[in-house]
C-alpha positions as CSV (number, residue, x, y, z in Angstrom):
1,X,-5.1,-1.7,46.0
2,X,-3.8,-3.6,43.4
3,X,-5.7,-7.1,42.4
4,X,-2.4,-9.2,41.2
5,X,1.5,-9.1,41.4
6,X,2.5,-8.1,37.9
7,X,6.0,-8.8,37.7
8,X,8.3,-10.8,35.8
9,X,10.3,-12.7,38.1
10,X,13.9,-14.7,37.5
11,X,13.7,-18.2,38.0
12,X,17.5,-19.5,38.4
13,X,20.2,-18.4,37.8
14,X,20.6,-19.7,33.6
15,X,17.9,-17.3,33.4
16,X,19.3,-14.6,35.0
17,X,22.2,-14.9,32.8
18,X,20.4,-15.9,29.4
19,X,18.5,-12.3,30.2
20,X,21.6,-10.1,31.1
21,X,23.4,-11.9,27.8
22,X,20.2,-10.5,25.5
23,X,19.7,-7.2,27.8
24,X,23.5,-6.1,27.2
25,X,23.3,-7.2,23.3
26,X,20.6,-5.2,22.6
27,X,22.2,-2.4,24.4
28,X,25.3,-2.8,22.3
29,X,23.2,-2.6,19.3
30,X,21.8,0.7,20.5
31,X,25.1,2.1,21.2
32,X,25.8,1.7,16.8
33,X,22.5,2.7,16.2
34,X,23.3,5.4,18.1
35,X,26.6,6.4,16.2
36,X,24.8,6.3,12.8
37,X,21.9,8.3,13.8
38,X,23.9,11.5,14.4
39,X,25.4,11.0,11.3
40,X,21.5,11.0,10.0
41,X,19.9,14.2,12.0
42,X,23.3,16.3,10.5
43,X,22.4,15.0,7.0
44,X,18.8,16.1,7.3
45,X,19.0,19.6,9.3
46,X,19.0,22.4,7.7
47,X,22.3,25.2,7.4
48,X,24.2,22.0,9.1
49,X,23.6,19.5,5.9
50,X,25.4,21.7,3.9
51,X,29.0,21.4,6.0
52,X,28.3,18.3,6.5
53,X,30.8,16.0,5.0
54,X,29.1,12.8,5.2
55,X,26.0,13.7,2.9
56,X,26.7,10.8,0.8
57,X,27.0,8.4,3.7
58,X,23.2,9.3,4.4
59,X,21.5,6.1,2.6
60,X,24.3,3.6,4.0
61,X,23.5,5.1,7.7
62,X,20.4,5.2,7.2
63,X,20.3,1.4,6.7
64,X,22.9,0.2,9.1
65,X,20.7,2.8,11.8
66,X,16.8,0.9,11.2
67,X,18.1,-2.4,11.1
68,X,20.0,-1.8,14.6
69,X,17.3,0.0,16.2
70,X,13.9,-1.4,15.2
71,X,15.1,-4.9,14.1
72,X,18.2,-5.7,16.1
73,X,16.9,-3.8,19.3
74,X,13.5,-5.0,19.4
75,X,14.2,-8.8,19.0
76,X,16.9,-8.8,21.2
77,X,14.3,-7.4,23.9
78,X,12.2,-10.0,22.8
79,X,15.3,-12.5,23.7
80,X,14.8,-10.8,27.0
81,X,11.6,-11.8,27.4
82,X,11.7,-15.2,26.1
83,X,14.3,-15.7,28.7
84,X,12.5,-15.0,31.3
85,X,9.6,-16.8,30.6
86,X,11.0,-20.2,30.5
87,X,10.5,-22.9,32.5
88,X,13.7,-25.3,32.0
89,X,17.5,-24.0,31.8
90,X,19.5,-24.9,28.1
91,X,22.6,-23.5,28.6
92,X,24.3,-24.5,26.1
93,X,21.6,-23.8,23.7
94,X,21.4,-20.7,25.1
95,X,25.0,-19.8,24.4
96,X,24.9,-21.4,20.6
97,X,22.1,-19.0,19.7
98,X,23.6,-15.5,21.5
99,X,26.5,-16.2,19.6
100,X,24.9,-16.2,16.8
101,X,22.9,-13.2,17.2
102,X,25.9,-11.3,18.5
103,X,28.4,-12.1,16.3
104,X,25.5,-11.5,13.4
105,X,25.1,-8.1,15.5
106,X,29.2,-7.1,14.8
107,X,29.1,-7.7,11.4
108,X,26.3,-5.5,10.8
109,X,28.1,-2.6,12.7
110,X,31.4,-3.3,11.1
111,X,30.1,-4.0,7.1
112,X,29.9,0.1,6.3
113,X,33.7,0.1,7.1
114,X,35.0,-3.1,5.5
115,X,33.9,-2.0,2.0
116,X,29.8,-3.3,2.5
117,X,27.6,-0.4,0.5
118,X,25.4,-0.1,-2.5
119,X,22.0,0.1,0.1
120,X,18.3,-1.2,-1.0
121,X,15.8,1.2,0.5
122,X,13.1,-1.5,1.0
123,X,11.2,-1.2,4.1
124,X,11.2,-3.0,7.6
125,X,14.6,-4.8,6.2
126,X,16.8,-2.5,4.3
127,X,19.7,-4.0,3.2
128,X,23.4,-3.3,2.0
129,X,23.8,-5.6,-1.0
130,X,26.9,-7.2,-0.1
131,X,27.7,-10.7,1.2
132,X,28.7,-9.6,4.6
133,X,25.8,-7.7,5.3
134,X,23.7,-10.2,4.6
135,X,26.0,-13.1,6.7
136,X,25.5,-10.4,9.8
137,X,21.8,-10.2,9.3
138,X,21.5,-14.1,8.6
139,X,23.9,-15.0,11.7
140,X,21.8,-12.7,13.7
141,X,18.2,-14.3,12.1
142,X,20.0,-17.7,13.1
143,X,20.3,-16.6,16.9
144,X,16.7,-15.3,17.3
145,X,15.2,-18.2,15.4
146,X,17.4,-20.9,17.5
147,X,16.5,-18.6,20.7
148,X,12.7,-18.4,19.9
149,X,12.5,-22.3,19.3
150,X,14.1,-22.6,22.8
151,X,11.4,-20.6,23.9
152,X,8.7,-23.0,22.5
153,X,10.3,-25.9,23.9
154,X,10.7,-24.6,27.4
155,X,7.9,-21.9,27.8
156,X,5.9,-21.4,31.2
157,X,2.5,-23.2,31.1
158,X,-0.7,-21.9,32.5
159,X,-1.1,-24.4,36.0
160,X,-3.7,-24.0,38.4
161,X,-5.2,-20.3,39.5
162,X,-3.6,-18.1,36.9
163,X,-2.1,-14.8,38.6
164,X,-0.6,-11.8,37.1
165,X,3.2,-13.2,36.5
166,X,0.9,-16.2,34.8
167,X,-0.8,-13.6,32.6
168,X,2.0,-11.9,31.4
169,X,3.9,-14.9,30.5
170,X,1.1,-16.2,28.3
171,X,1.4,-12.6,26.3
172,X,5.1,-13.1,26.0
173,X,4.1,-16.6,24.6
174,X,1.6,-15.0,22.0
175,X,4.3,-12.6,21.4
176,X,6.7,-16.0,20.5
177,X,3.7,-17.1,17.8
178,X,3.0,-13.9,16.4
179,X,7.2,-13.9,15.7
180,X,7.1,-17.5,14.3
181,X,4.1,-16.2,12.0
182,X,6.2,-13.7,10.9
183,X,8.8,-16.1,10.5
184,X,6.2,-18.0,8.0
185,X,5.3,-15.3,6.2
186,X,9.3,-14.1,5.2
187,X,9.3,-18.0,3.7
188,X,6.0,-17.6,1.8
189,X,6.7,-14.3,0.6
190,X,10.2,-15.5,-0.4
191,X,8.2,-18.7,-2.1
192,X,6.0,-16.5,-3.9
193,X,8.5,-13.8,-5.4
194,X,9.5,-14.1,-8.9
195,X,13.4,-15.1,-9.2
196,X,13.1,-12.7,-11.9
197,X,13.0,-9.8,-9.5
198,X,15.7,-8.1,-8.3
199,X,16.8,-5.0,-5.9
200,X,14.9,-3.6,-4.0
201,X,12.3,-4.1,-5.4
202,X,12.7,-7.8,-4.8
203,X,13.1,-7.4,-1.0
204,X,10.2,-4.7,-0.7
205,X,7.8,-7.9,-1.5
206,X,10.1,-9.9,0.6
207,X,9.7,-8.4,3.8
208,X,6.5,-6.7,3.2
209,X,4.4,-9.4,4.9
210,X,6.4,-10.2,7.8
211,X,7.3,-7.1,8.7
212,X,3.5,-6.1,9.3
213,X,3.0,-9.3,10.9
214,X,6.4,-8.5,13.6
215,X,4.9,-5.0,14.8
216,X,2.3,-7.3,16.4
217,X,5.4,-9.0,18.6
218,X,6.9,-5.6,19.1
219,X,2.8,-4.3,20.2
220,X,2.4,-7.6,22.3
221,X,6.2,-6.8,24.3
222,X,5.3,-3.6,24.5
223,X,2.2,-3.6,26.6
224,X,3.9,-6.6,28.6
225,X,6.4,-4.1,29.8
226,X,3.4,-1.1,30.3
227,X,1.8,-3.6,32.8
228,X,5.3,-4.6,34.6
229,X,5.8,-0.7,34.3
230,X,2.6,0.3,36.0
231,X,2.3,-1.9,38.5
232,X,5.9,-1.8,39.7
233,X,5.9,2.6,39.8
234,X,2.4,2.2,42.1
235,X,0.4,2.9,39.3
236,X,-3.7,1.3,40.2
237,X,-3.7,-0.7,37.3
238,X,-6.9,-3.2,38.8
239,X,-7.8,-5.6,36.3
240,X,-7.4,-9.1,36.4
241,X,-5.1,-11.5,35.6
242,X,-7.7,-12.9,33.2
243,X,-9.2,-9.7,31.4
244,X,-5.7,-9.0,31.1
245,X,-4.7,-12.2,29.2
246,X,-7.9,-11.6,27.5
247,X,-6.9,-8.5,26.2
248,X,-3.7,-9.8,25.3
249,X,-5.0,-12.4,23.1
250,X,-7.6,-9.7,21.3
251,X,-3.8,-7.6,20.8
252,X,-3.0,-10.7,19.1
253,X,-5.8,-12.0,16.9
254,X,-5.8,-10.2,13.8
255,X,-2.9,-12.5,13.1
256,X,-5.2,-15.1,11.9
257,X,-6.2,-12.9,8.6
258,X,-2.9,-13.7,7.5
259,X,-2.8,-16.7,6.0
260,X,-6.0,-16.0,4.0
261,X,-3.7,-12.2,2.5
262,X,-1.4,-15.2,1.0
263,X,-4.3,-17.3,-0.6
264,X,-6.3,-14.4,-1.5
265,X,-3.1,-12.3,-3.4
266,X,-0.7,-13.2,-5.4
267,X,2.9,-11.5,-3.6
268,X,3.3,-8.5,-6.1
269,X,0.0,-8.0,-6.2
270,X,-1.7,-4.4,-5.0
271,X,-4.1,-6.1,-3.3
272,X,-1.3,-7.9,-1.5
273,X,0.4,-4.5,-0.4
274,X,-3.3,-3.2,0.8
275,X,-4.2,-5.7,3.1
276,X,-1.7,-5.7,5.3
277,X,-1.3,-1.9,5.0
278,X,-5.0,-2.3,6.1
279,X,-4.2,-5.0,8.3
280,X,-1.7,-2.3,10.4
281,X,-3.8,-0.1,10.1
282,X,-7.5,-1.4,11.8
283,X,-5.6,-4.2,13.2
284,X,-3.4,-2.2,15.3
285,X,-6.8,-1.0,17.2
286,X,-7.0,-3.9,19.0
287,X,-4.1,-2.9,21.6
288,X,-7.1,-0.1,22.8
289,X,-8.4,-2.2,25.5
290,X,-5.6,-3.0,27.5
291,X,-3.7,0.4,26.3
292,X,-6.7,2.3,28.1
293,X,-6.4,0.3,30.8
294,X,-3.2,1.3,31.6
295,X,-3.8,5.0,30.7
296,X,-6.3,4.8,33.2
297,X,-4.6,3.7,35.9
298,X,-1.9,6.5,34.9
299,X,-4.7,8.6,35.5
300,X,-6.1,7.7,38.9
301,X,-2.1,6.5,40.2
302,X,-0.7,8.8,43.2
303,X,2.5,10.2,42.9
304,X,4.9,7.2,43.9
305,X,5.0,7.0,47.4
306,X,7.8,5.4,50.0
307,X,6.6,2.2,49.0
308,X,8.1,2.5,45.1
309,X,10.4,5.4,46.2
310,X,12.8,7.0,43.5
311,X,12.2,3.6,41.0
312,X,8.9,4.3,41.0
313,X,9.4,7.9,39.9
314,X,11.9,6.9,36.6
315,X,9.8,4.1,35.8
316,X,6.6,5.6,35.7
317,X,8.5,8.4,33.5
318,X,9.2,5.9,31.2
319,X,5.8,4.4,30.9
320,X,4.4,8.0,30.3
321,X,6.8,9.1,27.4
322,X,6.1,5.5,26.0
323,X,2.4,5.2,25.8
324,X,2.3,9.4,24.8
325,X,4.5,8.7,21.8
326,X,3.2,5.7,21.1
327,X,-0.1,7.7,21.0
328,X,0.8,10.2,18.6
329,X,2.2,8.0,16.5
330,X,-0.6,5.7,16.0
331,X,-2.8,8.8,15.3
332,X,0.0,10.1,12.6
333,X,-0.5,6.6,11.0
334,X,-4.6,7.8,10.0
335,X,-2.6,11.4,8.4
336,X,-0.8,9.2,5.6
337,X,-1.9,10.4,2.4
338,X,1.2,9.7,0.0
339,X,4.7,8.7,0.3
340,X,6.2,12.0,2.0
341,X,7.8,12.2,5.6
342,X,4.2,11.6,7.4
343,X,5.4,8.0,6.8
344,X,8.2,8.4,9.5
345,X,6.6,10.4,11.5
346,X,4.1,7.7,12.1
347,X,6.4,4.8,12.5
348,X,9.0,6.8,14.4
349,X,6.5,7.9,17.2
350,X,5.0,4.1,16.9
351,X,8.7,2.6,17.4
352,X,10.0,4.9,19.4
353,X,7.0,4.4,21.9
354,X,8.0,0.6,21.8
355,X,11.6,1.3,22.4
356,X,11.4,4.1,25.8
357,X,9.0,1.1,26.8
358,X,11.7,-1.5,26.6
359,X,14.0,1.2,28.1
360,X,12.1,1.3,31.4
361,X,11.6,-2.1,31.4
362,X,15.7,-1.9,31.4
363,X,15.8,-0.2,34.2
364,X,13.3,-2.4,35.7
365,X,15.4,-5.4,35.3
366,X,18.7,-4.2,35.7
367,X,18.8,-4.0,40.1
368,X,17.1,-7.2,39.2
369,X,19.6,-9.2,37.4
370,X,21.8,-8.2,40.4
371,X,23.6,-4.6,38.9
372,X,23.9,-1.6,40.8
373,X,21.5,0.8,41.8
374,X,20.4,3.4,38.6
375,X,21.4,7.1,39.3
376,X,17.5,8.3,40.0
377,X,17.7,11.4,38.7
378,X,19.1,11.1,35.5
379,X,17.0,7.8,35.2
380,X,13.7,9.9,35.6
381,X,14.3,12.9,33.2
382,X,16.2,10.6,30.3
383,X,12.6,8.9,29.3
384,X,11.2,12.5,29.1
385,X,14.1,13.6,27.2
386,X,14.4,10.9,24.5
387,X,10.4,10.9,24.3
388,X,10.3,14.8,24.2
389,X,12.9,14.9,21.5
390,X,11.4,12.3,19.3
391,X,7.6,14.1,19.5
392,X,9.2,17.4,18.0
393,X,11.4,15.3,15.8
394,X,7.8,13.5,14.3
395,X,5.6,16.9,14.7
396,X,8.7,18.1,12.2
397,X,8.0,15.0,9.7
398,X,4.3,15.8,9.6
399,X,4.3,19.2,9.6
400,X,6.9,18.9,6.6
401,X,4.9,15.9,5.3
402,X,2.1,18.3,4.7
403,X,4.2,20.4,1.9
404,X,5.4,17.1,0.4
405,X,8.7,16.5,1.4
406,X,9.5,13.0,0.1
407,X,10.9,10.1,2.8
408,X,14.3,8.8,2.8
409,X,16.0,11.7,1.0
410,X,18.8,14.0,2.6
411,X,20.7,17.7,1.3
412,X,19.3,19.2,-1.5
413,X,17.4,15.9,-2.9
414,X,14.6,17.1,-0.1
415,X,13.8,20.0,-2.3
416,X,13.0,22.1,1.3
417,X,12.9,26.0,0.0
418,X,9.9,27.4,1.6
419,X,9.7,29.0,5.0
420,X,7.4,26.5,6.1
421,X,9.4,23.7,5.1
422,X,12.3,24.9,6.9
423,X,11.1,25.6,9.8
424,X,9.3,21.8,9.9
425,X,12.4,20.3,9.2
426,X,14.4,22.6,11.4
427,X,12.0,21.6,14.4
428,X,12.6,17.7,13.2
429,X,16.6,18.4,13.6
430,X,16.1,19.9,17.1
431,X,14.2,17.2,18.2
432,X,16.1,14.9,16.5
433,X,19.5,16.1,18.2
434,X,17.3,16.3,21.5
435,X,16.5,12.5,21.1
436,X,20.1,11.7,20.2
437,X,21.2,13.4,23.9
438,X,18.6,11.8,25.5
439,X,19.4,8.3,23.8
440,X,23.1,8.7,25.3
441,X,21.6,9.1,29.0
442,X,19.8,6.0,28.6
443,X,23.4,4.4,28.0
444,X,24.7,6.4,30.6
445,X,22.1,5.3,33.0
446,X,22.7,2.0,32.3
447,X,26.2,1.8,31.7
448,X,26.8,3.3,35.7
449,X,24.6,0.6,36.8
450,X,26.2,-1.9,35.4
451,X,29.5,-0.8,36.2
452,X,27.7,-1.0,39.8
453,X,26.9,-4.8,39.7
454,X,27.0,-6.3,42.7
């Protein structure tokens, strides 16, 4: 039996709309991440990189493709979330900051084609140096910001005997912090830079910090949506609303360390770069407790009876492709030796694992939000799919990680000759393609149950 309703319910009808408004633009951004990923799997598989006519396009995709997907994607779920976890309707707030972030959105899309290039390879924020990739990504930064201080203003408090809904809403509240940290750290970083830096080597120290500090939003969302996922497909997920806000404050507290990284290093420093390498690293542990706890109720749940019916069977899909990949990514993360693939093996699964989670908790709020009724076959086999795909595509990185194939390189740059290297990346373009087919039938899925709303 379960011991608390774990759902995220919709308060009025602003909020239903503020959510379906951040729900379709991160599905929007999905669709171009989409577009530029096959563009990335062709430049990258072997035999088919060497017809491929858009081998030089590979570093430009490449950009346009992360910054949709992980940073576009993700915070735009996080809009979700925020949403529903308010307490007061701000329309027109609301509306100022997802215009913003979608017109920000556009432009990104749009830049590679109206003459944006020259890309910077930094990490968590690569960049195309050109002034209207950087108004898109600032447009978009001014949305979430304005959307996140909303948030704050109007969030749910804790009153009287807290219950499941109660706990979940404080984790989407830690989850609003641990962004505004984030936030801080981009400006201290940006403080502490030399001007005399530039490239991308500048924004590598830029976004170093507060990119570490954002996979903690991204963990804390995550396992939101595992426990809305759980309990909604019948899974026995028994603990508390307490332990479970417990939990979701230990997710959150390595946080704290960061101030003292800041004090402690100077911003190009080694030692600077270490600790929050370190701090992803050992940090990241602390999602165990509750990510076991949902494991194990995976483990004793029945197959979803009449009670859940056919959404229980696509949603719990979803939360087993997500915590699996999210899994083996984390355990990638303790193979890195060097700079080779390994490095996107681990933060693909890791991602990844985040994103099918945010996928089912699509398809958990779409009936919701007063759309049609998902197709429940295609629904139930897409999370399998896209997570099957992505877990050959990483085994592929690793596998070729081992003979040193170097990260973010493409055609004959990748120096892949040996049989072994071959077949590794061959298996990472099959999965890869896979993922790509089973990243359409998420659209798919959603797109005929939207064009199904009621």
């Amino acid at each position: 039996m379960q011991s608390a309703d774990y759902h995220l319910h919709i308060s009025s009808d602003n909020v239903r709309k503020t959510t379906t408004a951040w729900l379709m633009l991160g599905l929007a951004s999905l669709v171009g991440a989409g577009i530029f990923s096959i563009l990335l799997v062709l430049a990258r598989t072997p035999a088919v990189q060497k017809i491929t006519p858009f081998i030089d396009f590979f570093r430009v995709a490449l950009v346009v493709h992360v910054d949709l997907s992980v940073l576009i994607w993700l915070l735009s779920m996080a809009g979700v979330m925020w949403s529903l976890s308010s307490s007061r309707d701000l329309p027109v707030w609301d509306r100022i900051s997802l215009l913003l972030a979608a017109a920000g959105t556009a432009i990104v899309i749009i830049s590679p084609f109206a003459g944006a290039a020259d890309p910077l390879m930094n990490n968590y924020v690569p960049l195309l140096r050109h002034p209207l990739f950087y108004s898109g990504l600032g447009l978009f930064t001014a949305g979430i910001g304005s959307h996140l201080l909303r948030s704050a203003v109007t969030r749910s408090g804790l009153r009287g005997t807290l219950d499941g809904t109660g706990a979940l809403q404080f984790g989407i509240t830690l989850a609003a912090i641990t962004t505004a940290a984030a936030i801080a750290a981009f400006i201290a970083s940006w403080a502490g830079t030399p001007p005399s830096m530039e490239g991308a080597i500048y924004f590598e120290f830029l976004f170093w910090g507060g990119g570490h500090v954002l996979q903690f939003t991204h963990t804390l969302l995550m396992m939101v949506a595992w426990v809305v996922l759980a309990h909604a497909s019948g899974c026995r997920f028994e603990l508390t609303p307490r332990l479970t806000l417990a939990f979701l404050v230990i997710l959150a507290l390595p946080v704290i360390t960061v101030p003292f990284f800041y004090v402690a290093h100077d911003i190009v420093s080694p030692g600077h770069r270490l600790a929050f390498t370190e701090l992803m690293k050992y940090g990241g542990l602390s999602c165990l407790p509750l990510g076991l706890a949902v494991f194990v109720s995976l483990i004793k749940a029945d197959k979803p009876d009449k009670q859940y019916g056919l959404e229980g069977r696509y949603l719990r899909s979803a939360l087993i492709s997500s915590l699996g990949l999210f899994a083996a990514g984390g355990v990638m993360g303790f193979m890195i030796t060097g700079l080779d693939i390994v490095i996107p093996a681990h933060y693909h699964g890791s991602i990844v694992g985040v994103t099918i989670a945010f996928m089912g908790l699509s398809y958990y709020l779409l009936p919701r939000l007063g759309f049609g009724e998902l197709p429940p076959r295609m629904a139930a086999w897409q999370p399998y799919l896209y997570g099957g795909g992505q877990l050959l595509h990483i085994i592929g990185l690793a596998w070729s990680g081992g003979y040193g194939v170097q990260r973010k390189t493409a055609g004959l740059a990748q120096g892949v000759d040996r049989l072994g290297e071959v077949a590794g990346m061959g298996l990472m373009g099959l999965g890869g393609l896979i993922s790509v087919i089973g990243g359409f039938l998420f659209l798919v899925v959603c797109y005929k149950s939207i064009r199904g709303r009621s």
